[in-house]
N, CA and C atoms of all chains as a GROMACS GRO file, in nm:
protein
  570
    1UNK      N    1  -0.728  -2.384   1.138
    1UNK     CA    2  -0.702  -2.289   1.247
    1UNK      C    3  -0.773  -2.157   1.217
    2UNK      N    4  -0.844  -2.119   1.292
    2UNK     CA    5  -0.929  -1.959   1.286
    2UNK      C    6  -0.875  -1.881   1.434
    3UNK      N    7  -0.791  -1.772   1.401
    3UNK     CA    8  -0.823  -1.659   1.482
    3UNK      C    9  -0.972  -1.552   1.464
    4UNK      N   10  -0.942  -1.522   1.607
    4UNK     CA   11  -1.089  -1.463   1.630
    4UNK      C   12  -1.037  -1.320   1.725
    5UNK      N   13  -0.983  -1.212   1.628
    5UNK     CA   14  -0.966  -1.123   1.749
    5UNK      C   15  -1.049  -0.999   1.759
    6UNK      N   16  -1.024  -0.925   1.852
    6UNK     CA   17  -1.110  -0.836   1.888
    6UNK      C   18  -1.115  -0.751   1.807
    7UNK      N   19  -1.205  -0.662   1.782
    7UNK     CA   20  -1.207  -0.562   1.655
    7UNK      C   21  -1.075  -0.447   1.711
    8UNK      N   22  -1.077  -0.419   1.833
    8UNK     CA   23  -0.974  -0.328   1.870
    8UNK      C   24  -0.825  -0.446   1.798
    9UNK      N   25  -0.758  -0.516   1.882
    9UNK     CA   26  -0.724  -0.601   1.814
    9UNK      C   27  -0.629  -0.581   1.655
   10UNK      N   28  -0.750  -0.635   1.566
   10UNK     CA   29  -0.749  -0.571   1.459
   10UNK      C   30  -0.706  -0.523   1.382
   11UNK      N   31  -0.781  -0.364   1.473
   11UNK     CA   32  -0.751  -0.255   1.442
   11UNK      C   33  -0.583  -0.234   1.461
   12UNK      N   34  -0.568  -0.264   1.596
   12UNK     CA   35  -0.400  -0.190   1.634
   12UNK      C   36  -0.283  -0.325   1.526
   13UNK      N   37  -0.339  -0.380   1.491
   13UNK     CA   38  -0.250  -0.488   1.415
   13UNK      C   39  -0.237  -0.464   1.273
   14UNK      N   40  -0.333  -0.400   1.234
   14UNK     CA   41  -0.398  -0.360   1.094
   14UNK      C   42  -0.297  -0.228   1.100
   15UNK      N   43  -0.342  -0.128   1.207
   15UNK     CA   44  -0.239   0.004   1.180
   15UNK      C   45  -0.070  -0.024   1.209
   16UNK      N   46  -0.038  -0.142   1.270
   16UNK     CA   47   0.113  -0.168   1.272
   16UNK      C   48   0.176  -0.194   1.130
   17UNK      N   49   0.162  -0.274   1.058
   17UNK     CA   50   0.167  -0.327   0.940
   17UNK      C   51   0.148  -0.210   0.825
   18UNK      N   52   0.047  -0.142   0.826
   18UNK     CA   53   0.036  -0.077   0.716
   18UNK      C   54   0.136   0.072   0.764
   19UNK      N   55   0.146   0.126   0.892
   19UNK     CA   56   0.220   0.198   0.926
   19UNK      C   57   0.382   0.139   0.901
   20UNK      N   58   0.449   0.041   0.923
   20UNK     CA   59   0.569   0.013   0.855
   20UNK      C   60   0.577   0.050   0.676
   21UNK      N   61   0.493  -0.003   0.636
   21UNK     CA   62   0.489   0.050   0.481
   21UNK      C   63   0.493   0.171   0.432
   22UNK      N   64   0.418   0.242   0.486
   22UNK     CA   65   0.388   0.344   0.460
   22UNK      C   66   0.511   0.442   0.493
   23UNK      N   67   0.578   0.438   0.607
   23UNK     CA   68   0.686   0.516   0.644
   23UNK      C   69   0.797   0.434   0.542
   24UNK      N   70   0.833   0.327   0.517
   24UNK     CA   71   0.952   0.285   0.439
   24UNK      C   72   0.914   0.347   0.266
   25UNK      N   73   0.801   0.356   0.245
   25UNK     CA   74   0.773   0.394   0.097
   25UNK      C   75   0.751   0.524   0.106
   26UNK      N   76   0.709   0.602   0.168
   26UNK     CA   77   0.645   0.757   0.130
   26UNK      C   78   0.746   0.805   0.214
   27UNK      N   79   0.905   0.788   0.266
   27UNK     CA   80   0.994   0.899   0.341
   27UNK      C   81   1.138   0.836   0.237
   28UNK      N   82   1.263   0.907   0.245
   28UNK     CA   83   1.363   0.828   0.168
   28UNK      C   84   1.436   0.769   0.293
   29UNK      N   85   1.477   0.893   0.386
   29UNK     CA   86   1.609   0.872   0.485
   29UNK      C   87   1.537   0.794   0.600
   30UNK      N   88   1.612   0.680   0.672
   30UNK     CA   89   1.576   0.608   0.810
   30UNK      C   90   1.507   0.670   0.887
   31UNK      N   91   1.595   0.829   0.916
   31UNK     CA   92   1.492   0.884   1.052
   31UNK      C   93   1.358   0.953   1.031
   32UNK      N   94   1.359   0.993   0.860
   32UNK     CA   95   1.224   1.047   0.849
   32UNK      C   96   1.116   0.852   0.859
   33UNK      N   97   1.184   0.794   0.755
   33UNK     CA   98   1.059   0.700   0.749
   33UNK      C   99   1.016   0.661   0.899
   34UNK      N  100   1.111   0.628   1.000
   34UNK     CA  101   1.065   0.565   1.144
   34UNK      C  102   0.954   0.703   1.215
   35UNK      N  103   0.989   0.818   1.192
   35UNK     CA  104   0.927   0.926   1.254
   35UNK      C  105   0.706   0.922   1.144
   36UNK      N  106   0.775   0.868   0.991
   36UNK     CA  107   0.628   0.884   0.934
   36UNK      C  108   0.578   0.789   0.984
   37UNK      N  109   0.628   0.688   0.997
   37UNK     CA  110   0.556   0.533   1.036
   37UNK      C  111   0.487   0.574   1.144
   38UNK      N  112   0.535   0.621   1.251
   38UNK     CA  113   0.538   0.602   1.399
   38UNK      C  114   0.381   0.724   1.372
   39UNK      N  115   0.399   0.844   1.308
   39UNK     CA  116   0.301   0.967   1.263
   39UNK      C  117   0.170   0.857   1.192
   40UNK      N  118   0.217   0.786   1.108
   40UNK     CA  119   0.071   0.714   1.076
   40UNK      C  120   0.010   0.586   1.162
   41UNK      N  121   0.108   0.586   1.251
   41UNK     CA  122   0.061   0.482   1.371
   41UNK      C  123  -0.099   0.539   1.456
   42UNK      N  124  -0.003   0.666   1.478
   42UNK     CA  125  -0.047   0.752   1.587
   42UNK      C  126  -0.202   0.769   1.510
   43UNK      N  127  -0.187   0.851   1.421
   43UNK     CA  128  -0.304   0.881   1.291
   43UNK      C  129  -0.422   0.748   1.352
   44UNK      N  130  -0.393   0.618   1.291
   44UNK     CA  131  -0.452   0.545   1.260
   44UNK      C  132  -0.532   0.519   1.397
   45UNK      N  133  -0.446   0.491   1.504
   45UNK     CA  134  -0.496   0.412   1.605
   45UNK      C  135  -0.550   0.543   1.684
   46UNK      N  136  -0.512   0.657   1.661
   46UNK     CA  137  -0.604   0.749   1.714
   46UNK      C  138  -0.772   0.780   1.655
   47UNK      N  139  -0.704   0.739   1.552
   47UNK     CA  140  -0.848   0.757   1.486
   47UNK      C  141  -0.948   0.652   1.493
   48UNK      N  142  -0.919   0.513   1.532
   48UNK     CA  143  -1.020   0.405   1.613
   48UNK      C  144  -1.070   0.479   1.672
   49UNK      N  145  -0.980   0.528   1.816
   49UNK     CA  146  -1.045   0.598   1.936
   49UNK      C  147  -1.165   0.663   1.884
   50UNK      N  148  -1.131   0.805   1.812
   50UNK     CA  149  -1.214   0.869   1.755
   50UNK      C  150  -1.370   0.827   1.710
   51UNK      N  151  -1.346   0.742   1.656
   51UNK     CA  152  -1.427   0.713   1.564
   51UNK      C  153  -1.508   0.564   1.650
   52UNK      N  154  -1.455   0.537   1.807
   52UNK     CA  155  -1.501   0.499   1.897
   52UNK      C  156  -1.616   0.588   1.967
   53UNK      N  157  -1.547   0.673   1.998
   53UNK     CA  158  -1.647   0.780   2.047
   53UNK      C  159  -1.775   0.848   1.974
   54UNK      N  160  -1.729   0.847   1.858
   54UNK     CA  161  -1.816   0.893   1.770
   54UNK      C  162  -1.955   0.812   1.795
   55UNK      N  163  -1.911   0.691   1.763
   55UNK     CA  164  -1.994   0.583   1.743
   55UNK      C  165  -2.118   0.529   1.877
   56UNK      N  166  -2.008   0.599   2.008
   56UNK     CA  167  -2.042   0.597   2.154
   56UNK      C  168  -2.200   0.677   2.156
   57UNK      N  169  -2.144   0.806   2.114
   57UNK     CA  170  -2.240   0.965   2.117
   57UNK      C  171  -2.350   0.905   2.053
   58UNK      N  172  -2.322   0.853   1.895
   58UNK     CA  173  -2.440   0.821   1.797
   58UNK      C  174  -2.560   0.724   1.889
   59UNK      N  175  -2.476   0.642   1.977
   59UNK     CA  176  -2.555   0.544   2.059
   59UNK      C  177  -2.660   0.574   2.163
   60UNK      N  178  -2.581   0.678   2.219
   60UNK     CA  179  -2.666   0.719   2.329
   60UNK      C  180  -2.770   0.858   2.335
   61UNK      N  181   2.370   0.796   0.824
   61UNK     CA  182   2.391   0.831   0.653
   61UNK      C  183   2.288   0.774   0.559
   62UNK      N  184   2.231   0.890   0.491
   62UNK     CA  185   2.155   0.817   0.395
   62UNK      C  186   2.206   0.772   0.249
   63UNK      N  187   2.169   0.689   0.204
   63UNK     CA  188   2.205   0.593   0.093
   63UNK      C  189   2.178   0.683  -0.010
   64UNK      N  190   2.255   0.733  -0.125
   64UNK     CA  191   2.251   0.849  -0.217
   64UNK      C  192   2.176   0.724  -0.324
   65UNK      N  193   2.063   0.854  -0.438
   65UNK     CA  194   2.015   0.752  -0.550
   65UNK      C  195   2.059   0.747  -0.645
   66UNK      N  196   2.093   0.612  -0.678
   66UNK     CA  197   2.156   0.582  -0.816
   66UNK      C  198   2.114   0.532  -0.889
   67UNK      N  199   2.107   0.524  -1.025
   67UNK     CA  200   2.046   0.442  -1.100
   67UNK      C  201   2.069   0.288  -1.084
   68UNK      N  202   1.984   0.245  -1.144
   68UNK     CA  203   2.042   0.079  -1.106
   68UNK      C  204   2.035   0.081  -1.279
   69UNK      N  205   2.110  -0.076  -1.360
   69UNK     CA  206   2.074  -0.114  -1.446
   69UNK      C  207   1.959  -0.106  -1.516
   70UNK      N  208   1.919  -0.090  -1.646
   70UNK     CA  209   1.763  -0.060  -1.682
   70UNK      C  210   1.675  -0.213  -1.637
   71UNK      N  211   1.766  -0.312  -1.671
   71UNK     CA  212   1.706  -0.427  -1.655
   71UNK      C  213   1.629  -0.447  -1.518
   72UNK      N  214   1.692  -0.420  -1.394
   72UNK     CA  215   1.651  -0.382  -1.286
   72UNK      C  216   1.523  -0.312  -1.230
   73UNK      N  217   1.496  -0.174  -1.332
   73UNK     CA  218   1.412  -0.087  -1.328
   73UNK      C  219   1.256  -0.197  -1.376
   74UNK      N  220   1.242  -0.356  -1.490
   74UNK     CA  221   1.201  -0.418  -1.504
   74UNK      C  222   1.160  -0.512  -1.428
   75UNK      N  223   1.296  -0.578  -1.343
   75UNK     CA  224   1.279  -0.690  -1.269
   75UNK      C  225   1.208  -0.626  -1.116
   76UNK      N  226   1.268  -0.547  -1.055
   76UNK     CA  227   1.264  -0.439  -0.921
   76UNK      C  228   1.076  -0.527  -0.909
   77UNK      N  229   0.986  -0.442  -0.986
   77UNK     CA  230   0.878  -0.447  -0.980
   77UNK      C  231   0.822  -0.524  -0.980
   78UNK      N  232   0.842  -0.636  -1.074
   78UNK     CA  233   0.799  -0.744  -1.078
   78UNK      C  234   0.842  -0.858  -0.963
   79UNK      N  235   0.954  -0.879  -0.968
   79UNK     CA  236   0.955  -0.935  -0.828
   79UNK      C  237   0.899  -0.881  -0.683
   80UNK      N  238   0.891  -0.765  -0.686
   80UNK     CA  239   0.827  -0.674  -0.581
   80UNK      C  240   0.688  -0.763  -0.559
   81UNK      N  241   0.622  -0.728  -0.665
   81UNK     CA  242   0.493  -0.794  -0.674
   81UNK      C  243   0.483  -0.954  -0.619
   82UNK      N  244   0.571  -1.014  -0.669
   82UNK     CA  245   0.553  -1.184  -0.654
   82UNK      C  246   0.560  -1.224  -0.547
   83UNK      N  247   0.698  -1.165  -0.519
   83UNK     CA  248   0.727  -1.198  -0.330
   83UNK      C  249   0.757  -1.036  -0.295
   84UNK      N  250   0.665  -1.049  -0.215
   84UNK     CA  251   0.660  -0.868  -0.107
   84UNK      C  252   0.782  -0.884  -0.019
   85UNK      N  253   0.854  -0.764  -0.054
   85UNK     CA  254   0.971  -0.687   0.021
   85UNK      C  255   1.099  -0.746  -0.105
   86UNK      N  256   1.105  -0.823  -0.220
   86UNK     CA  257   1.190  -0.887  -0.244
   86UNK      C  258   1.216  -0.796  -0.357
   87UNK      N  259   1.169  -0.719  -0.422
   87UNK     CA  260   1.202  -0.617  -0.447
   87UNK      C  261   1.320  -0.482  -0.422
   88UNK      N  262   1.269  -0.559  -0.302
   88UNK     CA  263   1.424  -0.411  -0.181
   88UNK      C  264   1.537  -0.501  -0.191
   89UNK      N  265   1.476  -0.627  -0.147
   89UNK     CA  266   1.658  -0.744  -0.131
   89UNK      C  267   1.703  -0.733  -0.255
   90UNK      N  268   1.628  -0.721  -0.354
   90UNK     CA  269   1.764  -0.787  -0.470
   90UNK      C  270   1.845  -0.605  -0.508
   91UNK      N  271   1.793  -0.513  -0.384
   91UNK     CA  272   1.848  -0.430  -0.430
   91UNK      C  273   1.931  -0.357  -0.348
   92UNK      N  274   1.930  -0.511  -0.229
   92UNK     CA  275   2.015  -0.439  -0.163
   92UNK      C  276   1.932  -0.355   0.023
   93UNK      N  277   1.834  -0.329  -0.001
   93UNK     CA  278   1.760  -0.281   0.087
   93UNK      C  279   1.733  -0.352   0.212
   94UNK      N  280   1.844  -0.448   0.235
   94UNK     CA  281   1.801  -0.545   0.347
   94UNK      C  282   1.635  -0.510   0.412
   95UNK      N  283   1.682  -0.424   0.518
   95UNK     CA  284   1.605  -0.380   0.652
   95UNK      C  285   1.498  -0.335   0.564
   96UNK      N  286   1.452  -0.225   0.466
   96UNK     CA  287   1.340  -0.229   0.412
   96UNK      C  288   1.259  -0.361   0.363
   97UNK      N  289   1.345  -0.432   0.301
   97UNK     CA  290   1.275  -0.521   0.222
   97UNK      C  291   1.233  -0.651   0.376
   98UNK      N  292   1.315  -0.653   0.444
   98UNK     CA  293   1.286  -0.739   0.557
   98UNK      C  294   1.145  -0.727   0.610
   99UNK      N  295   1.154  -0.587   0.634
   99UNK     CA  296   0.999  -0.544   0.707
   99UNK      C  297   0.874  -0.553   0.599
  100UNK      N  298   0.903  -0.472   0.495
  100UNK     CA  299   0.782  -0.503   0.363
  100UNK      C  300   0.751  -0.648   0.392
  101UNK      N  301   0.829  -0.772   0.347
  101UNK     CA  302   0.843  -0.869   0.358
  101UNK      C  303   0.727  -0.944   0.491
  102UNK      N  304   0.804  -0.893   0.566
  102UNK     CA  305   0.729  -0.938   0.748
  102UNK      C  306   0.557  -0.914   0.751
  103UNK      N  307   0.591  -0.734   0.711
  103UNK     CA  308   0.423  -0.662   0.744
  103UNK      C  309   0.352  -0.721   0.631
  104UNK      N  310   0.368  -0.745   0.482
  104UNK     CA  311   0.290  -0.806   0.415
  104UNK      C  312   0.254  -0.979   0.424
  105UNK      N  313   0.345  -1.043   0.442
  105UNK     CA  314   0.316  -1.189   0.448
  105UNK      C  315   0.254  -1.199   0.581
  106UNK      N  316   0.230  -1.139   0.725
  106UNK     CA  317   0.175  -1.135   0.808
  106UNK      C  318   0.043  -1.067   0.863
  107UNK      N  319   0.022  -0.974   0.772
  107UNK     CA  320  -0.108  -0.895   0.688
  107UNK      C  321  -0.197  -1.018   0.632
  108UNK      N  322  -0.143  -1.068   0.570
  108UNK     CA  323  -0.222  -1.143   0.454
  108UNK      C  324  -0.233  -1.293   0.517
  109UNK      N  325  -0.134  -1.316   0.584
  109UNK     CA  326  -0.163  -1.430   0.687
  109UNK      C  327  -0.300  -1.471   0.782
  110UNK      N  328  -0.257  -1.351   0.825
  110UNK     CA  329  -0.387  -1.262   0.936
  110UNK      C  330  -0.517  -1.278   0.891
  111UNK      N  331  -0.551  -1.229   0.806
  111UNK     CA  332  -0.635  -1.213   0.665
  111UNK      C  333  -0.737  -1.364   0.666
  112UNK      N  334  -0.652  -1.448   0.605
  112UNK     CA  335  -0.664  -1.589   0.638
  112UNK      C  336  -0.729  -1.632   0.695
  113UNK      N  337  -0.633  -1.652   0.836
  113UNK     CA  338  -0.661  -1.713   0.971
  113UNK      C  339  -0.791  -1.631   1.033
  114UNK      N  340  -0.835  -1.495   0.999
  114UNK     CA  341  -0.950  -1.500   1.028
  114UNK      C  342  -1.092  -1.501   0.927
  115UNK      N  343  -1.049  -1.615   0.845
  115UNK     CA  344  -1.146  -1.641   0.755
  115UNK      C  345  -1.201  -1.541   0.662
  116UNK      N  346  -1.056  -1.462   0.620
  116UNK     CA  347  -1.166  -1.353   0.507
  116UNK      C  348  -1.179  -1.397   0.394
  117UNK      N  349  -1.259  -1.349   0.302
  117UNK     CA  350  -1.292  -1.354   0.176
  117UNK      C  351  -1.170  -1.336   0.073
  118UNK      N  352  -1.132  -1.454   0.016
  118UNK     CA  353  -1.032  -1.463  -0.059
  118UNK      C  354  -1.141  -1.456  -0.271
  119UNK      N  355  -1.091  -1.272  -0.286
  119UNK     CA  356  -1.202  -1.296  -0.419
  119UNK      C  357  -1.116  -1.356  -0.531
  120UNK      N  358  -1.225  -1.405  -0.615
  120UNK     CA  359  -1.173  -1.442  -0.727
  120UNK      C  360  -1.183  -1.403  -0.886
  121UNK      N  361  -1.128  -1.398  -0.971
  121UNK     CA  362  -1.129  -1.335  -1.097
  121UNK      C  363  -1.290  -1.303  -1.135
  122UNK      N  364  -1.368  -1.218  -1.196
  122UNK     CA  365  -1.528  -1.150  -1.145
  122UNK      C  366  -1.533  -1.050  -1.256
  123UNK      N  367  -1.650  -1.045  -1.363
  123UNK     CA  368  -1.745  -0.946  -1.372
  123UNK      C  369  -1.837  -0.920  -1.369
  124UNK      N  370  -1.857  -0.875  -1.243
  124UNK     CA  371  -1.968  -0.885  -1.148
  124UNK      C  372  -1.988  -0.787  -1.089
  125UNK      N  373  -2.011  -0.777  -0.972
  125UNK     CA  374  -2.006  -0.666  -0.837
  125UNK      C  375  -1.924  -0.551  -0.869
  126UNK      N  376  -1.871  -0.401  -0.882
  126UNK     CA  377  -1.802  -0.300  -0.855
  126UNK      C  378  -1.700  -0.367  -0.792
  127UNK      N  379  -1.760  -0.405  -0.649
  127UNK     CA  380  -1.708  -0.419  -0.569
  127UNK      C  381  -1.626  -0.546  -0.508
  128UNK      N  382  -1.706  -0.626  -0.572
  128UNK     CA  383  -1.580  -0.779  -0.602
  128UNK      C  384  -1.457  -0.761  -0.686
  129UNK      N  385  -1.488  -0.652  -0.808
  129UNK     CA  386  -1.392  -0.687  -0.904
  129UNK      C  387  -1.263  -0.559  -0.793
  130UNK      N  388  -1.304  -0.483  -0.755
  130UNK     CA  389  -1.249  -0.439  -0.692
  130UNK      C  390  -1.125  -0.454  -0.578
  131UNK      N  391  -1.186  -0.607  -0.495
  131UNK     CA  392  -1.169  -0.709  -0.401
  131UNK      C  393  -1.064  -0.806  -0.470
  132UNK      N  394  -1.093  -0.795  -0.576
  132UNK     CA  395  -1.006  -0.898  -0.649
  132UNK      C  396  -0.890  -0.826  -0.704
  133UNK      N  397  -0.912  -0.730  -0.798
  133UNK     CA  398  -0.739  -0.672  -0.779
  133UNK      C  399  -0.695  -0.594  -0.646
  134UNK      N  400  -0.710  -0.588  -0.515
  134UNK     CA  401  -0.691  -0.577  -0.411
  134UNK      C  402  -0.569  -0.704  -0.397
  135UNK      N  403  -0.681  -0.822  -0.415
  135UNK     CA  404  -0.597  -0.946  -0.379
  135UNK      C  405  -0.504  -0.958  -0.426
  136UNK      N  406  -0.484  -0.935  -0.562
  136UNK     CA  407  -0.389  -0.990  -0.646
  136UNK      C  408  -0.252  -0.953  -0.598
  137UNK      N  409  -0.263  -0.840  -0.574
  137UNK     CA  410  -0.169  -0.755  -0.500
  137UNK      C  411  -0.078  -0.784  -0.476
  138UNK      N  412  -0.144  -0.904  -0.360
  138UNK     CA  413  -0.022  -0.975  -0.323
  138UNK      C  414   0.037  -1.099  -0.372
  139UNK      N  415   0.013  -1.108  -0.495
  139UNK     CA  416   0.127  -1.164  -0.596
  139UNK      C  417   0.168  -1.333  -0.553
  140UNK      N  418   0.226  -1.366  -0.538
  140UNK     CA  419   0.280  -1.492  -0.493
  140UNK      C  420   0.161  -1.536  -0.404
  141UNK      N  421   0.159  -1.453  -0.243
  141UNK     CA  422   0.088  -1.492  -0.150
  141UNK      C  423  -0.060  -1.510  -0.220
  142UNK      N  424  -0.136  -1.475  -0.295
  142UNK     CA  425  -0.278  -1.476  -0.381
  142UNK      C  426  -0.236  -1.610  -0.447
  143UNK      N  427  -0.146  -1.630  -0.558
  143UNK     CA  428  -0.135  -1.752  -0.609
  143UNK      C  429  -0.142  -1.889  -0.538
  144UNK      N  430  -0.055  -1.868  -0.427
  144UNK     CA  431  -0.014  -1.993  -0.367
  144UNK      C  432  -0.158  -2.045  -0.277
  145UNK      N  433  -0.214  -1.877  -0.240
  145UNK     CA  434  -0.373  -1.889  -0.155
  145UNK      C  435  -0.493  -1.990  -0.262
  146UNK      N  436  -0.477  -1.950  -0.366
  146UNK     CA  437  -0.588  -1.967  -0.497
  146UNK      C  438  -0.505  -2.156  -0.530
  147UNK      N  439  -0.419  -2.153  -0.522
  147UNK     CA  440  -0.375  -2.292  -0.619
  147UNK      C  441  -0.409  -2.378  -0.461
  148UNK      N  442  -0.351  -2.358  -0.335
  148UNK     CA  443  -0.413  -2.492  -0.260
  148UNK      C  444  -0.561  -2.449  -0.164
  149UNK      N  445  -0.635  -2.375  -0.240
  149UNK     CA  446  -0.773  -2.341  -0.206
  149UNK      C  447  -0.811  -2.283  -0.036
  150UNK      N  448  -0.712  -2.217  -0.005
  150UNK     CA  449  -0.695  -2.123   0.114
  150UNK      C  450  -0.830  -2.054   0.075
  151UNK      N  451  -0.884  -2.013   0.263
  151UNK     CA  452  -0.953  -1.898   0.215
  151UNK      C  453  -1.127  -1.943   0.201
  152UNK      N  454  -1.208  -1.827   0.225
  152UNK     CA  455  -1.296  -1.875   0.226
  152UNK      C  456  -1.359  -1.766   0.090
  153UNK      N  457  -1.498  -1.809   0.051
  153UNK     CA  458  -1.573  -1.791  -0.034
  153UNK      C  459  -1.704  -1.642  -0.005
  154UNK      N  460  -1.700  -1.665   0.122
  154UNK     CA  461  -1.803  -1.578   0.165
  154UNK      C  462  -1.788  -1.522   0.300
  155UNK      N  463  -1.800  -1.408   0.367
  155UNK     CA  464  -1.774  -1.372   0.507
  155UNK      C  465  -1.888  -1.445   0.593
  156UNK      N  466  -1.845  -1.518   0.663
  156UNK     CA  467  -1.978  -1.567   0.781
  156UNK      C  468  -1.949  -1.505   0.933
  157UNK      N  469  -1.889  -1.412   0.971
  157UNK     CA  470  -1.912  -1.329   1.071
  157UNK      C  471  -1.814  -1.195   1.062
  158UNK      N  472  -1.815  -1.127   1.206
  158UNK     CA  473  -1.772  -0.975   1.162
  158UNK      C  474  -1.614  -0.992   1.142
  159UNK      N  475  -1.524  -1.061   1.256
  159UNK     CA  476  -1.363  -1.133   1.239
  159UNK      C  477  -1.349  -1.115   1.102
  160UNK      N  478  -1.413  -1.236   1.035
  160UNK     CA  479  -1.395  -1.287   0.852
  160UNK      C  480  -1.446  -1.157   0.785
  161UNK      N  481  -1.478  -1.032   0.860
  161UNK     CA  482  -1.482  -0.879   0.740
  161UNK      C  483  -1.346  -0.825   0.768
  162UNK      N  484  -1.286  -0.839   0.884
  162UNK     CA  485  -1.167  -0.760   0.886
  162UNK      C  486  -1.035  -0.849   0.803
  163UNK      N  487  -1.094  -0.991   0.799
  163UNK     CA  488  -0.976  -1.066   0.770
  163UNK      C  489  -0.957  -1.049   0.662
  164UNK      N  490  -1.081  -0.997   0.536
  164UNK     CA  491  -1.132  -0.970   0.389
  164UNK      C  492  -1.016  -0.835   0.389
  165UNK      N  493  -1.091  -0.722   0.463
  165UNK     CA  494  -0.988  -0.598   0.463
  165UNK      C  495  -0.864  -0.599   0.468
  166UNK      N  496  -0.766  -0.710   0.537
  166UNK     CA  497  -0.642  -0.750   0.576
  166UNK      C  498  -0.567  -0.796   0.432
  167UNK      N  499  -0.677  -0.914   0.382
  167UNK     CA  500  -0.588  -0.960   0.253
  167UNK      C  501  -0.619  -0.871   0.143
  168UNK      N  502  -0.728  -0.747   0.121
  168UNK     CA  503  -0.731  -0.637   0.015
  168UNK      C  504  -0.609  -0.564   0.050
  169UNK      N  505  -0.593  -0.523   0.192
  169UNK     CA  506  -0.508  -0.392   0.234
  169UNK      C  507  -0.346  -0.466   0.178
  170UNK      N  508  -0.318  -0.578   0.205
  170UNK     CA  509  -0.215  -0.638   0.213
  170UNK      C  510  -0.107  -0.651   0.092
  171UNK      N  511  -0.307  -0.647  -0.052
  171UNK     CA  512  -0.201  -0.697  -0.162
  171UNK      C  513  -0.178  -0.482  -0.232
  172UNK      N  514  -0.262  -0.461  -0.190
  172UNK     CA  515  -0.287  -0.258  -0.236
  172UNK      C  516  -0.117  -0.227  -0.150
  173UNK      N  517  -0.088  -0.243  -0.052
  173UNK     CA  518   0.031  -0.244   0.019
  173UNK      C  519   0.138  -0.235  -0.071
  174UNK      N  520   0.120  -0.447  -0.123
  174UNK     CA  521   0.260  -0.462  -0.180
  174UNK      C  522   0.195  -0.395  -0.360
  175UNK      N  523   0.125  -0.318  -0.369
  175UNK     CA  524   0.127  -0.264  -0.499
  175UNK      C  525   0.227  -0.120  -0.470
  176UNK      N  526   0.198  -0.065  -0.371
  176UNK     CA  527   0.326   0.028  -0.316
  176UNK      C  528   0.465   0.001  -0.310
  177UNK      N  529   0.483  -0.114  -0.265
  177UNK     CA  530   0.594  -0.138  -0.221
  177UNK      C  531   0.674  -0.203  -0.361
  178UNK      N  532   0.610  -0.215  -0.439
  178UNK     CA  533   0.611  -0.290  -0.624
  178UNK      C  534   0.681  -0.130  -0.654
  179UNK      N  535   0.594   0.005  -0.681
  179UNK     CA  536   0.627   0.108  -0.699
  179UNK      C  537   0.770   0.174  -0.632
  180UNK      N  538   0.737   0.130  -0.489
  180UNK     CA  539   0.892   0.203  -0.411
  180UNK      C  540   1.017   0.130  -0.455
  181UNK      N  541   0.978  -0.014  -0.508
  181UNK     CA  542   1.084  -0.096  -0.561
  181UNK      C  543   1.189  -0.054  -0.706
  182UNK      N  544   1.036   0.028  -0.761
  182UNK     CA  545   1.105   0.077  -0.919
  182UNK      C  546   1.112   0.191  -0.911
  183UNK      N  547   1.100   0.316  -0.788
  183UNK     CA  548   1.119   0.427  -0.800
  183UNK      C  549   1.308   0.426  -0.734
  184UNK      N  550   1.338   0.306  -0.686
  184UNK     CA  551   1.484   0.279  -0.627
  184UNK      C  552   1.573   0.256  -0.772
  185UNK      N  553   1.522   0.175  -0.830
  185UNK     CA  554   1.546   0.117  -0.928
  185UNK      C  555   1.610   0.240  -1.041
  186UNK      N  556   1.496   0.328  -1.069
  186UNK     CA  557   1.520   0.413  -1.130
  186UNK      C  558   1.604   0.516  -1.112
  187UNK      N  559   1.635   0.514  -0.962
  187UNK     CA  560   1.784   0.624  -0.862
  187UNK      C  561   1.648   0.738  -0.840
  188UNK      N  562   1.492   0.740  -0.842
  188UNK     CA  563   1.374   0.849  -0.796
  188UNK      C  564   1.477   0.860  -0.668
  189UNK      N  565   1.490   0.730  -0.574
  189UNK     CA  566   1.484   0.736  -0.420
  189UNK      C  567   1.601   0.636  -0.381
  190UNK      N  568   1.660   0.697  -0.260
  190UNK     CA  569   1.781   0.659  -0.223
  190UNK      C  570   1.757   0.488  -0.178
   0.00000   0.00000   0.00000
């Protein structure tokens, strides 16, 4: 069996996963870790965008 | 309410980590951490799943490349999931398209993860963190 997904995809699956970790290990109390998680969600998958555009500009 | 830190047994402060490592999130269960260790558990074995299924580069023991040997304690990481990948020959040898680079990044990120989650296991352990 091979998945084949989209690089966006990926990406937002790649920042779910490592954003759970990251908020359960680097906060102590429930509401900070769900608030860091959710902060390195944002981080991550904003920064595709970013770095979408970037890549857009370089193109054209 | 948050869970105040206590020491655990020293023996604990030993095992915590090491099991952390073998099986990801199991670290938190034997300590009690249900819901942490559930999710560690979930996001790493489904990380590294991922990984897999899109044909990444599963490295192997190397002195070689920077950057293989690199790839390879990445992998190891993930402890159990690397063993069980390596003993029934999961995994491929070489990336043959762009999918099988992210799937490479998935099972590095996955086992670097549960090397965290190895650490958050023995910083509980030790009463560092509630």
């Amino acid at each position: 069996m091979t998945l084949d997904l989209t690089h966006f995809t990926a990406a937002v699956l790649f920042s779910v996963f490592a954003s759970v970790v990251f908020g359960i290990t680097q906060r102590n109390t429930s509401r900070e870790q769900i608030r860091y998680g959710l902060y390195c969600f944002v981080l991550f998958v904003g920064g595709v965008f970013l770095a979408g555009w970037v890549m857009w500009i370089l193109r054209h | 309410m948050p869970r105040s830190a206590t020491p655990a047994s020293p023996s604990m402060s030993v095992m915590a980590p090491a099991v952390a490592w073998l099986i990801p999130g199991a670290g938190h269960l034997i300590q009690k951490r249900w819901i942490r260790g559930l999710l560690i558990m979930a996001s790493i074995t489904i990380m590294f799943v991922l990984g897999l299924l899109m044909q990444g580069r599963v490295y192997q023991p190397n002195g070689g490349d920077i950057l293989d040997i690199l790839g390879f304690v990445g992998d190891v990481g993930a402890g159990g999931l690397y063993i069980v990948t390596r003993v029934q020959g999961w995994g491929h040898g070489a990336i043959a398209h762009a999918t099988a680079d992210y799937g490479t990044k998935f099972l590095i990120v996955a086992g670097l993860l549960n090397f965290i989650c190895a650490a958050d296991a023995y910083h509980i352990a030790i009463g560092k963190k509630p």
